[in-house]
Wavefront OBJ file of the C-alpha trace (Angstrom):
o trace
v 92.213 111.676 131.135
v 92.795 113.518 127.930
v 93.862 110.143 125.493
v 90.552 108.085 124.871
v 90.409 104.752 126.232
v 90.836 101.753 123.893
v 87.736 99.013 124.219
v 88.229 96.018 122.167
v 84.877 93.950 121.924
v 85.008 90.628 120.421
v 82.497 88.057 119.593
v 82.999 85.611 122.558
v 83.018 82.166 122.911
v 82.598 79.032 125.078
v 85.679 77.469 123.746
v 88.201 79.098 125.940
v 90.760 79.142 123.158
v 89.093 81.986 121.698
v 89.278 84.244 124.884
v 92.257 83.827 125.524
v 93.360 84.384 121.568
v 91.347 88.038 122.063
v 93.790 88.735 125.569
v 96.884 88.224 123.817
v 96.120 90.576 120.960
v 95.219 93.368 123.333
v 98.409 92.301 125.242
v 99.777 93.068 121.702
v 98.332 96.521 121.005
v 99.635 97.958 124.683
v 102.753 96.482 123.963
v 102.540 99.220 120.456
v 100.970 101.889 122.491
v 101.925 101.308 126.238
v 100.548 104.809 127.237
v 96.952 103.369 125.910
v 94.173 102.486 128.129
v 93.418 99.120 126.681
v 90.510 96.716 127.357
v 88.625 93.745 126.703
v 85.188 93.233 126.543
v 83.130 90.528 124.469
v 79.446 90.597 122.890
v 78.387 87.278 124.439
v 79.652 83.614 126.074
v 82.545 85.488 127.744
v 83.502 88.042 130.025
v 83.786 90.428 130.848
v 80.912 91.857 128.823
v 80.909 95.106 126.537
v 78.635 97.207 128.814
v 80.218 96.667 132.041
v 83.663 97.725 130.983
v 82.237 101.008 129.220
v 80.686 101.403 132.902
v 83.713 101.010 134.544
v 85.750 102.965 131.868
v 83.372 105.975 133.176
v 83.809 104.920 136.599
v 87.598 105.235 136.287
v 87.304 108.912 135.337
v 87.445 108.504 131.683
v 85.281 111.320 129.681
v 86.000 109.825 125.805
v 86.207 105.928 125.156
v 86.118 104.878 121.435
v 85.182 101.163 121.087
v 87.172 99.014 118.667
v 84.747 96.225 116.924
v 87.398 92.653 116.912
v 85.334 91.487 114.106
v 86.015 91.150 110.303
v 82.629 91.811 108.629
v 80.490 94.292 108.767
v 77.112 92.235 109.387
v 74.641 91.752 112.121
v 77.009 91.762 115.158
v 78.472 94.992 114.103
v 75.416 96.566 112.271
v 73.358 95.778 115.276
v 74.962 94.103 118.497
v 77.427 96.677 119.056
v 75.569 99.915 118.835
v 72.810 98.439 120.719
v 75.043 97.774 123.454
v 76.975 101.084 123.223
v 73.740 102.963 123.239
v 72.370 101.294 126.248
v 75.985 102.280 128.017
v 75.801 105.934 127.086
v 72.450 106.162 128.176
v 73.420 104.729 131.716
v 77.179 107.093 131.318
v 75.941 110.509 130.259
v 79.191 111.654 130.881
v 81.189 109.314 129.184
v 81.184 110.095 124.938
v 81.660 106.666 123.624
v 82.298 106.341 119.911
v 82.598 103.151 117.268
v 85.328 102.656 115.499
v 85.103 100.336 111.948
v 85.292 96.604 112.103
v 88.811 95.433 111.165
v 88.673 93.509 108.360
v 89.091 96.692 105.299
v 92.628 97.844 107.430
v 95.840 96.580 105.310
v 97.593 95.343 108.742
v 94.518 92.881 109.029
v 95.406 91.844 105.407
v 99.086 91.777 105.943
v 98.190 89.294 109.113
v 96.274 87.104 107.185
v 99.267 86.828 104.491
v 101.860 86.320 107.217
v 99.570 83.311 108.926
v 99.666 81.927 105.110
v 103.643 82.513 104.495
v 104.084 80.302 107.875
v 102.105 77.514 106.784
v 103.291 77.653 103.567
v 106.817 77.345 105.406
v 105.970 74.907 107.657
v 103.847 72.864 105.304
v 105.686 69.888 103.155
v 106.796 70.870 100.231
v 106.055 68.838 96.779
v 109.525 68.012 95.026
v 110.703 70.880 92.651
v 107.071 72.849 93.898
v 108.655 75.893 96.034
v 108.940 79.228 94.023
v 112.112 78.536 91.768
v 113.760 81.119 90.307
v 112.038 79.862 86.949
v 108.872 80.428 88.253
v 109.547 84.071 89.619
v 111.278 84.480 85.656
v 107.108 83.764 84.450
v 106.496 86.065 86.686
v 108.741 89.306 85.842
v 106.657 92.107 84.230
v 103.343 91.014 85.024
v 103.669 93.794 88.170
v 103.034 90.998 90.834
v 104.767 92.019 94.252
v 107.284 88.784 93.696
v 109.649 90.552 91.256
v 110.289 94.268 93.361
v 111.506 93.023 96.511
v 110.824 94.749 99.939
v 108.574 97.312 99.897
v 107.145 99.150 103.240
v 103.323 99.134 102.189
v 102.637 101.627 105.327
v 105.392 103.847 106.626
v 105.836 105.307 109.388
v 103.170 107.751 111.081
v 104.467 111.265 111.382
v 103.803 112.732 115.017
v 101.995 116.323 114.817
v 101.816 116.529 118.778
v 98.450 115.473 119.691
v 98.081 112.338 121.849
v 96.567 110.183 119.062
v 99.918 111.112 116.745
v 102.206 110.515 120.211
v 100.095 106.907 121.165
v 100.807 105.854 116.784
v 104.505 107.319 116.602
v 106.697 105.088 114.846
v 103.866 102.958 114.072
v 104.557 101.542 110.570
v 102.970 99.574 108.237
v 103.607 95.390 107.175
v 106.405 94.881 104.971
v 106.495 92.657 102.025
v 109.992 89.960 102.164
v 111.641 90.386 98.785
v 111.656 86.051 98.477
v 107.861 85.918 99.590
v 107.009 82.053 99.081
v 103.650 83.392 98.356
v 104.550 84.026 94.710
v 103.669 80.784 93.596
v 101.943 80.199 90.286
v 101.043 76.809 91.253
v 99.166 77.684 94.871
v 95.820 77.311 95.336
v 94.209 79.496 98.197
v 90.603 79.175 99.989
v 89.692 82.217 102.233
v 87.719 80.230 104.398
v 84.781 82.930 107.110
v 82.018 81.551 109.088
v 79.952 82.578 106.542
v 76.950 85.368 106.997
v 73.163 85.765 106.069
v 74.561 89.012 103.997
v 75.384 87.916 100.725
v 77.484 91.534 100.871
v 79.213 90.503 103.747
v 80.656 87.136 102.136
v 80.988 89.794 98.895
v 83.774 90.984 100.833
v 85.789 87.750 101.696
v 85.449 86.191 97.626
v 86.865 89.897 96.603
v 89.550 90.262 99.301
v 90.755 86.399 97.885
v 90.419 87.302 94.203
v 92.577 90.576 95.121
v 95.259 88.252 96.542
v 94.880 85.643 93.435
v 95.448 88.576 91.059
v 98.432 90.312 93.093
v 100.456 86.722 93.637
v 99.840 85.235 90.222
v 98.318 82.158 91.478
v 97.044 79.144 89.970
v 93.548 79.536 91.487
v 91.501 80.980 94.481
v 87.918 80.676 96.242
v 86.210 81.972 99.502
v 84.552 79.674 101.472
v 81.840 79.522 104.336
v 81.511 77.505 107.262
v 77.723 78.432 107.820
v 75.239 80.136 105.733
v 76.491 80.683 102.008
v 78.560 78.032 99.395
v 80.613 77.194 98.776
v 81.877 75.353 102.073
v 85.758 74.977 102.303
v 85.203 71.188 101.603
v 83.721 72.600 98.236
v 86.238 75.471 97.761
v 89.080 72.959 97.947
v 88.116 70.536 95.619
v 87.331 73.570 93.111
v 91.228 74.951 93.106
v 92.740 71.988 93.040
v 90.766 71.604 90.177
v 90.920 74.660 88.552
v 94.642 73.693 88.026
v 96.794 74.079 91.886
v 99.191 71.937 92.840
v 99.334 72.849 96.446
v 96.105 74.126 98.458
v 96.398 76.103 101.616
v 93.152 77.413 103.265
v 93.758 80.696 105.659
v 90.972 81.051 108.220
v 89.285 84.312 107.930
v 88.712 84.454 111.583
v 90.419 85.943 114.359
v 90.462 83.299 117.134
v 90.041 79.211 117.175
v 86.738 77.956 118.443
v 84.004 75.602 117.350
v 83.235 77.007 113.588
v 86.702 77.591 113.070
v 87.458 73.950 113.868
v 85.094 73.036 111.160
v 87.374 74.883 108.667
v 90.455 72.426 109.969
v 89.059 69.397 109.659
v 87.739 70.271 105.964
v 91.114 71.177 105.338
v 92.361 68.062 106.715
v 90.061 66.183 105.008
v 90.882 67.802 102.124
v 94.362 67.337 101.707
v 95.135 70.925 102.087
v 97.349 73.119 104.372
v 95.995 75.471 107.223
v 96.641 78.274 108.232
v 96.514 79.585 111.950
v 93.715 82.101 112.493
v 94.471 85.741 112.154
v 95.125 85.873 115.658
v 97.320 88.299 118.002
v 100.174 89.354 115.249
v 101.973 92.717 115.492
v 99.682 94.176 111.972
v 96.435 93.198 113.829
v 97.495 94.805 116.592
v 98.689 98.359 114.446
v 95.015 97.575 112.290
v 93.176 98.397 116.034
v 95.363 101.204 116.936
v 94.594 102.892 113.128
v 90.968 101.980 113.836
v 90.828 103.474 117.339
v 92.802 106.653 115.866
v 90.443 107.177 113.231
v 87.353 107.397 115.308
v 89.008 109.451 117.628
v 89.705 112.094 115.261
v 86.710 111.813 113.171
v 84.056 110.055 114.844
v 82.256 107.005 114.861
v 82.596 105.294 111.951
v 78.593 105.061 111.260
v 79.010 109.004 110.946
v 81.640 109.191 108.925
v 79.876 107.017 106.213
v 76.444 108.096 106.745
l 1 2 3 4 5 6 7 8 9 10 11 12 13 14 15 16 17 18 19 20 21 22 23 24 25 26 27 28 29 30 31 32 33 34 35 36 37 38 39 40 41 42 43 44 45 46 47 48 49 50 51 52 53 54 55 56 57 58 59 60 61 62 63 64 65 66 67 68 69 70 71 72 73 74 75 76 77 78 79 80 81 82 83 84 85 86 87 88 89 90 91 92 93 94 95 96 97 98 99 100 101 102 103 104 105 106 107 108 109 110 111 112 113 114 115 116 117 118 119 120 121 122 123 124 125 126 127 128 129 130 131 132 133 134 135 136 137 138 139 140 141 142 143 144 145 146 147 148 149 150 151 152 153 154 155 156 157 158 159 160 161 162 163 164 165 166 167 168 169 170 171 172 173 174 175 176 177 178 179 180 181 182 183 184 185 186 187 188 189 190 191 192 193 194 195 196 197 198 199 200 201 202 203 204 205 206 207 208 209 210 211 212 213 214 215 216 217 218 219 220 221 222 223 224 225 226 227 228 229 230 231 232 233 234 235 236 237 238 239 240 241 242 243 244 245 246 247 248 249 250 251 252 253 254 255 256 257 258 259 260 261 262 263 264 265 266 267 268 269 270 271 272 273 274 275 276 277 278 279 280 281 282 283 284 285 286 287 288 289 290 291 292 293 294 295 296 297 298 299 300 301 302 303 304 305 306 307 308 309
């Protein structure tokens, strides 16, 4: 078996919502790459479990399997969990090579998800009278080099094939597009990137720049991370602050990837709150390309703890 299986590990859960969230998306990427040994494994709570599919990835014949981390932060689970687990599989599969791929959350399709989850709420949300982008608003908005005045724009392209079977499994694989009336270019929206929050002050770092980024590229009134667990502000907090900081209509995107328990916590704040939710990233079409680039990419250089150490 010369093209390396595919083994997406996700957190896991007791809420079966979560599960099966995790089997649609990898229903997803073979649906992109249907020549792709795909499977599921999870860390904990769920199975199957990560170890037992790498052992029965090697006991299918396969010699290379690169494992794809379903998580969007690089803390403990991925720092830790995973290699633990992949070490202890290698160790028992001496002739399986097993390398790590890097966690999803710095690949643009994961981004370009997360914006499509907030376009549909924002288009299935209610609308204040006179609120929606007007062509006014997009007039405040020419020359400041905000994505609302250029129209479409392909922010991937398409992947050229050189002949070898990572280039044949991506072919034709393109990146998200950007709609030339994009309802996200809104100077009055207020947006709260809300994660489960992590002991790593680095890893919630990540989420407060990745929201700032989007603040600055959209033009909008105001923006905030929030945590469910661990760090402040909470998306109860993070809500309040926009709306004061001057937004007229809130929306709060789950930084997660499935529902379950914490991320219920971020609907009911945003209930409570007034606000709009989002759905959770979830199994879209860019989340699925973001784990095909990821697999690719360790594949053809290595684990990802190689390549940046």
């Amino acid at each position: 078996m010369s093209v390396p299986a595919l083994v997406a590990v996700a957190h896991g859960s007791r809420d079966p919502r979560s599960a099966a969230t995790i089997t649609a998306l990898a229903a997803e990427v073979r649906g992109q790459a249907p020549d792709l040994d795909v499977r599921v494994s999870f860390l904990d709570l769920s199975a199957p479990r990560l170890g037992d599919v790498l052992d029965g990835v090697a006991a299918d014949g396969h010699r290379h399997a690169v494992v794809v981390p379903l998580l969007l932060g690089n803390a403990f689970h991925a720092r830790s969990d995973v290699p633990g687990l992949v070490a202890s599989a290698a160790s028992r599969n001496p002739l399986l090579h097993i390398d790590t791929s890097d966690v999803l959350g710095p690949d643009p399709g994961t981004d370009a998800a997360a914006l499509s989850r907030l376009r549909d709420a924002l288009a299935a949300g209610p609308h204040l009278a006179g609120h929606p982008v007007t062509s006014q608003a997009r007039h405040v908005l020419r020359g400041t080099g905000f994505p609302c005045e250029d129209g479409a724009r392909p922010r991937g392209g398409s992947h050229v094939a050189d002949g070898s079977p990572t280039s044949q499994v991506l072919h034709g694989l393109r990146g998200p597009d950007m709609p030339g009336e994009d309802p996200l270019c809104d100077p009055g929206l207020g947006v709260v990137l809300a994660s489960v929050g992590s002991s790593r002050a680095d890893a919630n770092r990540v989420v407060a720049d990745r929201v700032d980024g989007w603040r600055e590229r959209f033009g909008w009134a105001a923006a905030s991370a929030a945590y469910v667990t661990a760090a402040e502000p909470t998306p109860a907090q993070a809500i309040e602050a926009v709306r004061a900081a001057g937004a007229r209509r809130v929306v709060v995107v789950p930084w997660v990837l499935a529902p379950g328990r914490l991320p219920d916590r971020i609907v009911e704040a945003a209930a409570d709150g007034g606000a709009l939710v989002a759905d959770p990233v979830g199994p879209h079409p860019d989340l699925a390309a973001a784990v095909l680039r990821q697999w690719a990419a360790a594949v053809e250089h290595g684990s990802a703890a190689r390549r940046v150490g």
